[in-house]
C-alpha positions in Angstrom: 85.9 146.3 107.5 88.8 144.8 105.6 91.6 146.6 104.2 93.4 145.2 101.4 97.5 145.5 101.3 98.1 144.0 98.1 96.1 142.0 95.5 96.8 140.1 92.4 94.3 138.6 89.4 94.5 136.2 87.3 92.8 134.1 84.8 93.7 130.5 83.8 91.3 128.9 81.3 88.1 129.9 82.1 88.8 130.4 86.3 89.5 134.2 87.3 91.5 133.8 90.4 92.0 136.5 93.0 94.7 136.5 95.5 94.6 139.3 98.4 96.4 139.9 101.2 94.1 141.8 104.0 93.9 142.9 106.9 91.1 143.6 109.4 90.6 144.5 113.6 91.3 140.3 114.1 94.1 140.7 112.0 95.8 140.4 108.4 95.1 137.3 106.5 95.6 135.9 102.4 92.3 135.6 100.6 92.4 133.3 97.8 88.9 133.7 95.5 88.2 131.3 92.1 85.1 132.6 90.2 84.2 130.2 87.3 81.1 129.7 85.7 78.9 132.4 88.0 80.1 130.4 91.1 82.6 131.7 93.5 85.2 129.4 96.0 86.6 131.5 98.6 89.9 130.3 100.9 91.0 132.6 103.7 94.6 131.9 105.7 95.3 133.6 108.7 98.5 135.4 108.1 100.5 133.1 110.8 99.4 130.1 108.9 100.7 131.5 105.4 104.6 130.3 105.7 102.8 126.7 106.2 100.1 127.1 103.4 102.9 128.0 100.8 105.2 125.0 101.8 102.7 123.0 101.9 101.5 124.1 98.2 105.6 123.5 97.5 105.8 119.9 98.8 102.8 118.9 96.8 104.0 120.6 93.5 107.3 119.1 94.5 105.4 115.5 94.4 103.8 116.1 91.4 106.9 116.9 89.5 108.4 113.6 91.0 105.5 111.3 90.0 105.7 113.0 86.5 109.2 111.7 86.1 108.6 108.0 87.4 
């Protein structure tokens, strides 16, 4: 059974987002759950992956930002 250390939710438009960090006998991990339209997405990143994940969430944001500009 999971244990939850910290959660956060959020709605942009019409997505409800739910960001969890958990934990469970293999370990702690980040949830990441988008429910729109009756249907639900679910990302899970083991917690020794999460330093990577973020950056590589920074470096495309980073991108974006760029290309914006040009």
């Amino acid at each position: 059974m999971d244990s939850i250390i910290d959660a956060k939710e959020f709605q942009i438009e019409r997505k409800r987002f739910h960001v969890e960090f958990r934990e469970n006998d293999r370990g702690k991990f980040l949830r990441i759950t988008e429910e729109a339209h009756g249907r639900r997405n679910t990302i899970i990143v083991p917690s020794t992956g999460v330093s990577d994940f973020t950056a590589a969430i920074g470096q495309v944001l980073d991108a974006s930002r760029s290309a914006a500009v040009n």
